[in-house]
LOVOLO-124480 format. One line per field, with one value per atom (N, C-alpha, C, O): x, y, z; residue in one letter. Coordinates in nm, 3 decimals. Example, Ala and Ser with C-alpha at 12.3 -4.5 7.8 and 13.67 -1.06 7.14 Angstrom:
# LOVOLO-124480
c1 <- 1.319, 1.230, 1.320, 1.424, 1.285, 1.367, 1.290, 1.341
c2 <- -0.569, -0.450, -0.330, -0.332, -0.225, -0.106, 0.003, 0.114
c3 <- 0.780, 0.780, 0.780, 0.846, 0.708, 0.714, 0.787, 0.804
rest <- A, A, A, A, S, S, S, S
END
This chain:
# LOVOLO-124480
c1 <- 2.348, 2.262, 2.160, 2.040, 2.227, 2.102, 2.006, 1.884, 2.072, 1.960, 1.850, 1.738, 1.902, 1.826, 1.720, 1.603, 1.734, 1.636, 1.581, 1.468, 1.612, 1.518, 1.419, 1.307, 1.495, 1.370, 1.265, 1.147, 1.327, 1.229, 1.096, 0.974, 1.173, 1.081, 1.004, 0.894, 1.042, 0.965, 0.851, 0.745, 0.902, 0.817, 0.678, 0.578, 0.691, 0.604, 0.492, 0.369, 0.578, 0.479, 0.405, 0.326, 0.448, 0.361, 0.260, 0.163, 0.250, 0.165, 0.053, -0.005, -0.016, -0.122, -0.186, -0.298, -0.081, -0.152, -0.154, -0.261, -0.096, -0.088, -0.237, -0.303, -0.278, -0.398, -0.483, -0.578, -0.500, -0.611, -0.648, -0.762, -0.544, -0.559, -0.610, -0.704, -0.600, -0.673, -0.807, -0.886, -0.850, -1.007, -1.065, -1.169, -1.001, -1.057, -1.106, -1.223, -1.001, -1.005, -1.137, -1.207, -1.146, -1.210, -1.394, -1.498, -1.348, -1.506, -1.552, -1.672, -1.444, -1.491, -1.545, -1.601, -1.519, -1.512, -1.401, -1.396, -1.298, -1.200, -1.078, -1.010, -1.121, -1.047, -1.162, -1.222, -1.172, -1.272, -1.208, -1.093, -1.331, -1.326, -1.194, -1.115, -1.167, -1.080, -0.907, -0.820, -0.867, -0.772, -0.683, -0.677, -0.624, -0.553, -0.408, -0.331, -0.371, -0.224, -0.136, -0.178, -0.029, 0.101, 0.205, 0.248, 0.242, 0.374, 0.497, 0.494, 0.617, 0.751, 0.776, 0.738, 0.831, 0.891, 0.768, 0.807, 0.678, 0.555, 0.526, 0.457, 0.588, 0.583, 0.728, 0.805, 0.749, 0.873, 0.868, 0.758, 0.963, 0.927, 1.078, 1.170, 1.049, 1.154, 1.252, 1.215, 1.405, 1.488, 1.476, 1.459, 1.490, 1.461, 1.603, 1.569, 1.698, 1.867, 1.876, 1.882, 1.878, 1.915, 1.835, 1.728, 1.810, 1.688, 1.718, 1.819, 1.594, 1.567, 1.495, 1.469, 1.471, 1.362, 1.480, 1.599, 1.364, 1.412, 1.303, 1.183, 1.340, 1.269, 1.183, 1.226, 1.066, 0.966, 0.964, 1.069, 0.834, 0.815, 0.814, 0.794, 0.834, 0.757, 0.650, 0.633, 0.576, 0.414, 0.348, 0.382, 0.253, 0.194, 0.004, -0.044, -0.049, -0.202, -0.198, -0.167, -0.230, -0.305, -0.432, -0.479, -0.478, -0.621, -0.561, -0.530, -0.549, -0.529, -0.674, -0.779, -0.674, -0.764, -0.754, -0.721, -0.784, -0.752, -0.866, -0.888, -0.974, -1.091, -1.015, -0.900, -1.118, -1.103, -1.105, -1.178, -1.013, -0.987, -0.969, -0.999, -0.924, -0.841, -0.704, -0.640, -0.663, -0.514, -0.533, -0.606, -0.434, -0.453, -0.406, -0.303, -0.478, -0.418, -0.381, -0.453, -0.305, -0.274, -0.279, -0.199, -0.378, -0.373, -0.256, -0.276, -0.187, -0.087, -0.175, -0.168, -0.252, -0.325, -0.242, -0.223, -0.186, -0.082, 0.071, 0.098, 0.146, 0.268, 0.320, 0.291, 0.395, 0.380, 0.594, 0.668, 0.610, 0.779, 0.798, 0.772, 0.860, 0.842, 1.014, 1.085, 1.066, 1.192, 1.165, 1.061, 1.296, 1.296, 1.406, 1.451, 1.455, 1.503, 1.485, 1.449, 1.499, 1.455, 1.513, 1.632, 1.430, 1.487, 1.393, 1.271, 1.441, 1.417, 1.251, 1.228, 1.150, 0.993, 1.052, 0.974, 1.157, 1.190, 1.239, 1.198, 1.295, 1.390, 1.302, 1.333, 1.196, 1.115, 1.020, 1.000, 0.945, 0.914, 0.929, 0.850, 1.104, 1.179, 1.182, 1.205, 1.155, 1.189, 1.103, 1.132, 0.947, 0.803, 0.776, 0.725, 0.813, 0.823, 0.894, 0.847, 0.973, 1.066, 0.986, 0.920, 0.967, 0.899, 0.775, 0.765, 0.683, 0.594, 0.612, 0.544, 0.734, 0.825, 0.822, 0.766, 0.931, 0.973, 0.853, 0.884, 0.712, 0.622, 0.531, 0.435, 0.593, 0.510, 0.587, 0.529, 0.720, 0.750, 0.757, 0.796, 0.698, 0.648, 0.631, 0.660, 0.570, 0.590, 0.593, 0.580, 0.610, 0.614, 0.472, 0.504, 0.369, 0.341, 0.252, 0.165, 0.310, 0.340, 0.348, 0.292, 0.439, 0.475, 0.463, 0.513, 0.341, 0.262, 0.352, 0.383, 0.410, 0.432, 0.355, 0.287, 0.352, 0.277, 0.375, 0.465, 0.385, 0.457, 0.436, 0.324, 0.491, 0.452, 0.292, 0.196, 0.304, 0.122, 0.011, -0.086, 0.028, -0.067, -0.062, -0.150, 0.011, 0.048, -0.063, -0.062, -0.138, -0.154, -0.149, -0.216, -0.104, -0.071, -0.212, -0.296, -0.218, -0.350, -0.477, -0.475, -0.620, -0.743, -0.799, -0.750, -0.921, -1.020, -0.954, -0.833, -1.013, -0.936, -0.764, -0.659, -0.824, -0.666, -0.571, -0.497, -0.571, -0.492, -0.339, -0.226, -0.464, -0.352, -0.347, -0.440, -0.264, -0.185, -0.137, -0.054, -0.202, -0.163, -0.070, -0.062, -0.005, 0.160, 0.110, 0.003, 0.208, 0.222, 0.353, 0.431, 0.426, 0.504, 0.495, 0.420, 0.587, 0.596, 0.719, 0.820, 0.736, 0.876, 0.864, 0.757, 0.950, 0.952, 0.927, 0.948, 0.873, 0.781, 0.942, 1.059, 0.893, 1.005, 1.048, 1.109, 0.980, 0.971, 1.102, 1.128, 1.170, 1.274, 1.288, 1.204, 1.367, 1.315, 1.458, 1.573, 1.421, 1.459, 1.549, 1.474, 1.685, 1.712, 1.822, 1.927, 1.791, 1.827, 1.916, 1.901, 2.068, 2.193, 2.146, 2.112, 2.164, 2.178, 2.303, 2.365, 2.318, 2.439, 2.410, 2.349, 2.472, 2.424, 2.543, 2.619, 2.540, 2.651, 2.649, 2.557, 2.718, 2.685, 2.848, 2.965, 2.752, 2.755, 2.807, 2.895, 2.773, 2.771, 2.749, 2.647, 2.833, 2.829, 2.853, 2.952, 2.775, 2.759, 2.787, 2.709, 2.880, 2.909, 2.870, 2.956, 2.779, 2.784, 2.836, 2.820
c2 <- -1.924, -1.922, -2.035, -2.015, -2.191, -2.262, -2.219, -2.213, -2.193, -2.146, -2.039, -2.043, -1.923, -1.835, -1.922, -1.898, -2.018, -2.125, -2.151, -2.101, -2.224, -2.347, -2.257, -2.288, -2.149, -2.042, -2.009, -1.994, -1.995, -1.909, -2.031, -2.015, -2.138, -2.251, -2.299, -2.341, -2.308, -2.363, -2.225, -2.237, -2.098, -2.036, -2.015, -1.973, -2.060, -2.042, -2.172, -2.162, -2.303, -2.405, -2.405, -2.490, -2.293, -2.273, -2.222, -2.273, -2.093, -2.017, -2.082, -2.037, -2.178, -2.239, -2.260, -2.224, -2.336, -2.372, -2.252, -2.228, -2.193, -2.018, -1.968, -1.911, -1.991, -1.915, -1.974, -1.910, -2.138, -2.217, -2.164, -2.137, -2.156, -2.105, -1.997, -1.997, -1.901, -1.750, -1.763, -1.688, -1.833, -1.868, -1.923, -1.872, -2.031, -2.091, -2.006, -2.017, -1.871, -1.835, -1.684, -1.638, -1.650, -1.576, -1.653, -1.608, -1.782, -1.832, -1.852, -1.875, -1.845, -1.878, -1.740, -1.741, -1.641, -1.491, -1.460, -1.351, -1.555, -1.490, -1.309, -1.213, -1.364, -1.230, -1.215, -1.296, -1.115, -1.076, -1.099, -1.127, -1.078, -1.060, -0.998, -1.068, -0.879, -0.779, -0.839, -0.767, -0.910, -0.959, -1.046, -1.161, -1.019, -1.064, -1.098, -1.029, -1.196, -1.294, -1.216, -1.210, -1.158, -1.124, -1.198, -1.254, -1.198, -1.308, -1.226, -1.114, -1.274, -1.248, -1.111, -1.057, -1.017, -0.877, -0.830, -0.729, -0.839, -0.751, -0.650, -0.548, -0.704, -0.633, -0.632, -0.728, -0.509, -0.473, -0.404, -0.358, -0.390, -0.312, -0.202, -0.170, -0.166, -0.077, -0.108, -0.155, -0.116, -0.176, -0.113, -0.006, -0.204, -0.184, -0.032, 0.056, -0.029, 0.002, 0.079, 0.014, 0.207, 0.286, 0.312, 0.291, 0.368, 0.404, 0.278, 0.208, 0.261, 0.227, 0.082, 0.061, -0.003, -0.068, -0.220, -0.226, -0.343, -0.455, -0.623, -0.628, -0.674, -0.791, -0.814, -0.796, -0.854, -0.884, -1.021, -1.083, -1.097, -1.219, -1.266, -1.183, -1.412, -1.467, -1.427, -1.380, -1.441, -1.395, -1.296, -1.280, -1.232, -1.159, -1.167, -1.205, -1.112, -1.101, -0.965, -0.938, -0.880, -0.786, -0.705, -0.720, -0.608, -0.523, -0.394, -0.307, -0.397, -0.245, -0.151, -0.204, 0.005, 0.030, 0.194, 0.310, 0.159, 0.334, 0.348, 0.322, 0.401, 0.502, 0.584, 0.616, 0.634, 0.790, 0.892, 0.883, 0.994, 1.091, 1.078, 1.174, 0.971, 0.924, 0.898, 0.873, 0.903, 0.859, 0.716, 0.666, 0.652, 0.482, 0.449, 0.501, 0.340, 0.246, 0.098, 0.056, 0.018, -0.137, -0.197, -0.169, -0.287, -0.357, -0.528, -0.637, -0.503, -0.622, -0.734, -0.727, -0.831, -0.924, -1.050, -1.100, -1.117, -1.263, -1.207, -1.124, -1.316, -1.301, -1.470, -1.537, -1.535, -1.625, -1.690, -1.641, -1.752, -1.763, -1.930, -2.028, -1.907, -2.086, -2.103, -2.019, -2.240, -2.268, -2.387, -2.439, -2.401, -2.578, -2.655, -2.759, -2.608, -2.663, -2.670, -2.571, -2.738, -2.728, -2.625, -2.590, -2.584, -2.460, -2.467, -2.483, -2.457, -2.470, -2.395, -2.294, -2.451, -2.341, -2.218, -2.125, -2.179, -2.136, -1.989, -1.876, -2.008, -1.939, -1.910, -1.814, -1.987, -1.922, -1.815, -1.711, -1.836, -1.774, -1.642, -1.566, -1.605, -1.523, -1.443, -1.323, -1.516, -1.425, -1.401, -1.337, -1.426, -1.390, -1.260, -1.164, -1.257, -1.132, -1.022, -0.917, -1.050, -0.913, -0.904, -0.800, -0.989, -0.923, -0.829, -0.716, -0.864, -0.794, -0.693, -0.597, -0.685, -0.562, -0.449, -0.340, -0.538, -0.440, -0.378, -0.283, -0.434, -0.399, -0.285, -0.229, -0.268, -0.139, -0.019, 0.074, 0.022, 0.105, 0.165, 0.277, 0.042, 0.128, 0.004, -0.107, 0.036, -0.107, -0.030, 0.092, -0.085, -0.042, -0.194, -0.311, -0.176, -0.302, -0.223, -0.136, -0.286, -0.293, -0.160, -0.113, -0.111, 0.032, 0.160, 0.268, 0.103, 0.235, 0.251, 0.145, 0.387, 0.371, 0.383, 0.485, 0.290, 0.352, 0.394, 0.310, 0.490, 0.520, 0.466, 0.415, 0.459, 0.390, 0.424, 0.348, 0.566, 0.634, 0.518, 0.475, 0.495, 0.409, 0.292, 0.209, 0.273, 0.053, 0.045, 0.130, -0.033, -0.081, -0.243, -0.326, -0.281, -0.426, -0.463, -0.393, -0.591, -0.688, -0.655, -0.579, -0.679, -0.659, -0.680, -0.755, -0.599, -0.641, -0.653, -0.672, -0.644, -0.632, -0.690, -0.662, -0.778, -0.874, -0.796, -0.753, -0.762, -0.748, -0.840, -0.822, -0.953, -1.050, -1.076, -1.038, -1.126, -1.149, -1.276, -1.333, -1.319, -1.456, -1.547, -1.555, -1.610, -1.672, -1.766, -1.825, -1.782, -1.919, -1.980, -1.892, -2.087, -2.149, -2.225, -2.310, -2.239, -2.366, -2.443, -2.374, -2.559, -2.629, -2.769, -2.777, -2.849, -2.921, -3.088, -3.128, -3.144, -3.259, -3.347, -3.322, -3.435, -3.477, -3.674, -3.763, -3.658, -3.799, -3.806, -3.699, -3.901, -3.880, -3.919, -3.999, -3.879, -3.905, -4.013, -3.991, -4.127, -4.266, -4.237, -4.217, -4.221, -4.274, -4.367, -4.375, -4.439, -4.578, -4.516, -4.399, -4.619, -4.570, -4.701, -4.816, -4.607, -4.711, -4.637, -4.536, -4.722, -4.652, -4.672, -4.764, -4.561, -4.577, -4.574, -4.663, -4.553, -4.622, -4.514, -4.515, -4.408, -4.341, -4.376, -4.397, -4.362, -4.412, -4.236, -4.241, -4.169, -4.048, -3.925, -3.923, -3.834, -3.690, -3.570, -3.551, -3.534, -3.395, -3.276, -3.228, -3.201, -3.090, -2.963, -2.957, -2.874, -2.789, -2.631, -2.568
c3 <- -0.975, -1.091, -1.085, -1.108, -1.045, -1.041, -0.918, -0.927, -0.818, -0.679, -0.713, -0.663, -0.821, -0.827, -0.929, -0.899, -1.042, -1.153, -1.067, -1.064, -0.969, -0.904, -0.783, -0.745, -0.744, -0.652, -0.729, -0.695, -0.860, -0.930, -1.009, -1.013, -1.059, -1.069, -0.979, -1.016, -0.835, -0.728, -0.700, -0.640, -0.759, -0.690, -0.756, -0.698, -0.925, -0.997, -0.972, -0.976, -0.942, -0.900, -0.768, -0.726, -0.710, -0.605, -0.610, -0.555, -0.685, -0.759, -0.746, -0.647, -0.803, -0.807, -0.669, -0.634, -0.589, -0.434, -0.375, -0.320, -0.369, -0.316, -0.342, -0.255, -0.456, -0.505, -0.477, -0.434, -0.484, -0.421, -0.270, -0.232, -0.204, -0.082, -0.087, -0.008, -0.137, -0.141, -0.186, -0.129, -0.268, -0.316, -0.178, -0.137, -0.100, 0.034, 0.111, 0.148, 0.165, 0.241, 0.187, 0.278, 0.103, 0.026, 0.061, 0.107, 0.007, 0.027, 0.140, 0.161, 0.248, 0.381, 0.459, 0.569, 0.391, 0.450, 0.527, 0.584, 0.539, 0.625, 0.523, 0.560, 0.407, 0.288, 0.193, 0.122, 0.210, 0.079, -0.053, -0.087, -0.124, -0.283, -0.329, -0.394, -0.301, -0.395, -0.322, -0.371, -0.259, -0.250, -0.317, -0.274, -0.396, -0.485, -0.481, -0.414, -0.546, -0.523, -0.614, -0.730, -0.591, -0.638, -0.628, -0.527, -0.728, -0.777, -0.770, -0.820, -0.709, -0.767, -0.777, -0.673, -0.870, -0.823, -0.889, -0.948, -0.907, -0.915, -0.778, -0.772, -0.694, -0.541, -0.512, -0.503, -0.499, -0.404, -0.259, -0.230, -0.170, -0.081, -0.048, -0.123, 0.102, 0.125, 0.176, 0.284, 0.169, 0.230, 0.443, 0.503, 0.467, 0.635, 0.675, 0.754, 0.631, 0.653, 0.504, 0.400, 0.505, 0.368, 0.295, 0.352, 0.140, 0.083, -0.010, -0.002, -0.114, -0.259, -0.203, -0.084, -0.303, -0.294, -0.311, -0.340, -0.270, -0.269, -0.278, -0.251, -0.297, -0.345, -0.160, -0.046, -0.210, -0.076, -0.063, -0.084, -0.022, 0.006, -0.114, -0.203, -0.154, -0.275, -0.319, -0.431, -0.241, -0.312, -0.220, -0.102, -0.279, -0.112, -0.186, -0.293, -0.063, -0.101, -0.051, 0.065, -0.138, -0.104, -0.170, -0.283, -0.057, -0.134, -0.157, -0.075, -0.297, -0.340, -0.333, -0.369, -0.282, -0.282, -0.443, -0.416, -0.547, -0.621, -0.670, -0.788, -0.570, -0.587, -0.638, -0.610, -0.751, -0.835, -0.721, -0.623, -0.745, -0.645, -0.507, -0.435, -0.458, -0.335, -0.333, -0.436, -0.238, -0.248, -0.211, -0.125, -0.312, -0.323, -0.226, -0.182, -0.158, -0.030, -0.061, -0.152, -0.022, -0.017, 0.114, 0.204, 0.125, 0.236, 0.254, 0.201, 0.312, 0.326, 0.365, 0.488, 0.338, 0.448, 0.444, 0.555, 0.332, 0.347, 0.252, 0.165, 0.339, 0.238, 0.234, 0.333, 0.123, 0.151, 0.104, 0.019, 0.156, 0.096, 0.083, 0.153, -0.051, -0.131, -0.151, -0.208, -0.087, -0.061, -0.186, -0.227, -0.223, -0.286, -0.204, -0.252, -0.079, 0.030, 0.188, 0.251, 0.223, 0.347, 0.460, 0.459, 0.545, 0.647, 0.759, 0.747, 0.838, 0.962, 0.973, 0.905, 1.059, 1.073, 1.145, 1.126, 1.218, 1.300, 1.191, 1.217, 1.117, 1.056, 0.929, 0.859, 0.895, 0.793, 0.858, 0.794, 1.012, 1.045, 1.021, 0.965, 1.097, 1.115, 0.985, 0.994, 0.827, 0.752, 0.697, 0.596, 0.716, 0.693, 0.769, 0.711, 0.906, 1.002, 0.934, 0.890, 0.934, 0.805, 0.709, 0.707, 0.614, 0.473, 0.540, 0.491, 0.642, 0.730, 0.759, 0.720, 0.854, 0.860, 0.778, 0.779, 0.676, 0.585, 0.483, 0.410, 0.479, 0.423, 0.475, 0.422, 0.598, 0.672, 0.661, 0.718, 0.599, 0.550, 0.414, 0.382, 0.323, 0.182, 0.117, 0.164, -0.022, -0.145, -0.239, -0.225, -0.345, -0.463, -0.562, -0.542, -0.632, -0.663, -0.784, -0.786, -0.863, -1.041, -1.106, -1.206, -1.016, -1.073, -1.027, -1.059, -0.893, -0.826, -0.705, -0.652, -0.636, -0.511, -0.393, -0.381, -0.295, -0.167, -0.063, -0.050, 0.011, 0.101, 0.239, 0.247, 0.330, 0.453, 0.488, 0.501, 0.497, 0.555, 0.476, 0.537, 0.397, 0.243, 0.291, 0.265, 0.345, 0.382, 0.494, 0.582, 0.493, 0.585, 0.675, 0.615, 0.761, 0.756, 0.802, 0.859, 0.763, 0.832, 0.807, 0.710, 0.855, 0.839, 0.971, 1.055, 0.990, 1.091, 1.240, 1.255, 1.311, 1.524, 1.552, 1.609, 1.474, 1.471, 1.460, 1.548, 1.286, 1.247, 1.144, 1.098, 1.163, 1.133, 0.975, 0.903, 0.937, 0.795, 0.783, 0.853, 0.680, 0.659, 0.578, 0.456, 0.668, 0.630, 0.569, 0.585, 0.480, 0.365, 0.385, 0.349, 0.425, 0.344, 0.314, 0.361, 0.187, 0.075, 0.083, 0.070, 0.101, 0.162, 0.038, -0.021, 0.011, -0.085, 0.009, 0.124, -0.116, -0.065, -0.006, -0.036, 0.071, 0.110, 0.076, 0.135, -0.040, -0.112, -0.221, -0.275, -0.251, -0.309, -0.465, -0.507, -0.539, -0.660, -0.718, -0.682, -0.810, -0.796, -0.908, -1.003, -0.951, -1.054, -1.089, -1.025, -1.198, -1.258, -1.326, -1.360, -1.367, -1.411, -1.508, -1.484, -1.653, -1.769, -1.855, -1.824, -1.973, -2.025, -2.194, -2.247, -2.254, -2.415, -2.551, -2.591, -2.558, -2.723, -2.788, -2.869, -2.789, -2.915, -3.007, -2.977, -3.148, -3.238, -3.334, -3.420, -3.317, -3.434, -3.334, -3.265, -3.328, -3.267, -3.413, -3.484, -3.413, -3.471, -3.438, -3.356, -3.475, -3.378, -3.483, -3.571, -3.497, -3.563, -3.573, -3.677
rest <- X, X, X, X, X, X, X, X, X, X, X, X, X, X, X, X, X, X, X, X, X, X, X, X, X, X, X, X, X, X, X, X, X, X, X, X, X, X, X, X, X, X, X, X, X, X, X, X, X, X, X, X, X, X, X, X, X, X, X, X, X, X, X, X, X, X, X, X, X, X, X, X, X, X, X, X, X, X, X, X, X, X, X, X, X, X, X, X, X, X, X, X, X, X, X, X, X, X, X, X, X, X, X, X, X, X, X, X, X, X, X, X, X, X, X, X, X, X, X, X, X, X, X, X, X, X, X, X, X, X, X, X, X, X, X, X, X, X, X, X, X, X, X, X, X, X, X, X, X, X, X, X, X, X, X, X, X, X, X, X, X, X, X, X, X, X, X, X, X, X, X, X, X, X, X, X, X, X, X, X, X, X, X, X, X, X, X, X, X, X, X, X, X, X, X, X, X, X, X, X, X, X, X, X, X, X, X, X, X, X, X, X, X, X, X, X, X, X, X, X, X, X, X, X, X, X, X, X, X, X, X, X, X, X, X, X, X, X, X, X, X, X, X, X, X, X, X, X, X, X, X, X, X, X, X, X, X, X, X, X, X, X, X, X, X, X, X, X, X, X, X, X, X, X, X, X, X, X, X, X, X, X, X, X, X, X, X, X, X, X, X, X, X, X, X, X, X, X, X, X, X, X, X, X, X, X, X, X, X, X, X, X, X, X, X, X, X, X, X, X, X, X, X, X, X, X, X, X, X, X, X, X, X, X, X, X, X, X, X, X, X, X, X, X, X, X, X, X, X, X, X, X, X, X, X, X, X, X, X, X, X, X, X, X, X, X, X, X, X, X, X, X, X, X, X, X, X, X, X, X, X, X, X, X, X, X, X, X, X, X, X, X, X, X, X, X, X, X, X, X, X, X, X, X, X, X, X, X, X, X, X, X, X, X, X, X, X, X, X, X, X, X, X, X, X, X, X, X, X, X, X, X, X, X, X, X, X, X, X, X, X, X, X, X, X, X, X, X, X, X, X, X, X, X, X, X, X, X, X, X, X, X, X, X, X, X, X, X, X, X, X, X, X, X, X, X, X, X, X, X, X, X, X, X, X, X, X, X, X, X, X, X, X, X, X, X, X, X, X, X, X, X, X, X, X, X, X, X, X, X, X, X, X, X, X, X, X, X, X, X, X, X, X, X, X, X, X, X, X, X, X, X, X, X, X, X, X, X, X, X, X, X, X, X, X, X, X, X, X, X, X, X, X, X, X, X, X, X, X, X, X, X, X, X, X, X, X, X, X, X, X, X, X, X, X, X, X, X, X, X, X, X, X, X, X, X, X, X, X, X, X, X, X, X, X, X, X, X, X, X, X, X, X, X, X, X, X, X, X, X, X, X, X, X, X, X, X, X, X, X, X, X, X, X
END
């Protein structure tokens, strides 16, 4: 219960730098305009092993495309995964590749389904998709042991 608080707190304070980064990369021309930051289970995807759906990366960027009278497309271009502990680059890697993965067989994102045919991963020759992680600062936080008197407890 606290692991799932503190994922979910670290993941919202990421939010911000997550998105700074998407404006950067937006102004630089490396992502266009219509690419947009998704938070948390606003995006689901397809389990890799069996049917029904399952929690994706922390955050992802993608370009939804729903022209009137087309069938809607989503472009996968970043996904990004926010720890409040430390883990190996090796092993975050490893689980950025899966959410990747598992994003090329379907999503679900805010209600709409896309089926695998609809996904598409990456942008432009490459193809590439851009990783985020978020790892916790590694400065420590100080605290002082004082002690207090109580005097009157109220129990209601």
């Amino acid at each position: 219960m606290v692991n799932c608080f503190k994922g979910t707190l670290a993941e919202l304070l990421a939010s911000a730098s997550c998105l700074s980064v998407l404006v950067q990369l937006q102004q630089n021309g490396s992502l266009p305009d219509e690419a947009w930051l998704y938070v948390g289970d606003v995006v689901s995807v397809n389990r890799l092993c069996g049917t029904g759906l399952a929690r994706g990366a922390d955050l992802h960027i993608l370009i939804e495309n729903r022209k009137p009278g087309a069938t809607p497309t989503v472009t996968v271009v970043g996904v990004a995964e926010v720890k409040s502990y430390f883990q190996s680059k090796q092993r975050l890697q490893a689980q950025l590749d899966k959410h990747i993965l598992r994003a090329k067989k379907g999503l679900r994102v805010r209600g709409l389904d896309y089926s695998a045919r609809h996904v598409s991963i990456g942008r432009g020759r490459s193809r590439r998709v851009v990783r985020l992680l978020v790892l916790p600062a590694k400065w420590r936080l100080l605290f002082t042991t004082f002690s207090i008197e109580i005097t009157h407890v109220y129990i209601g």
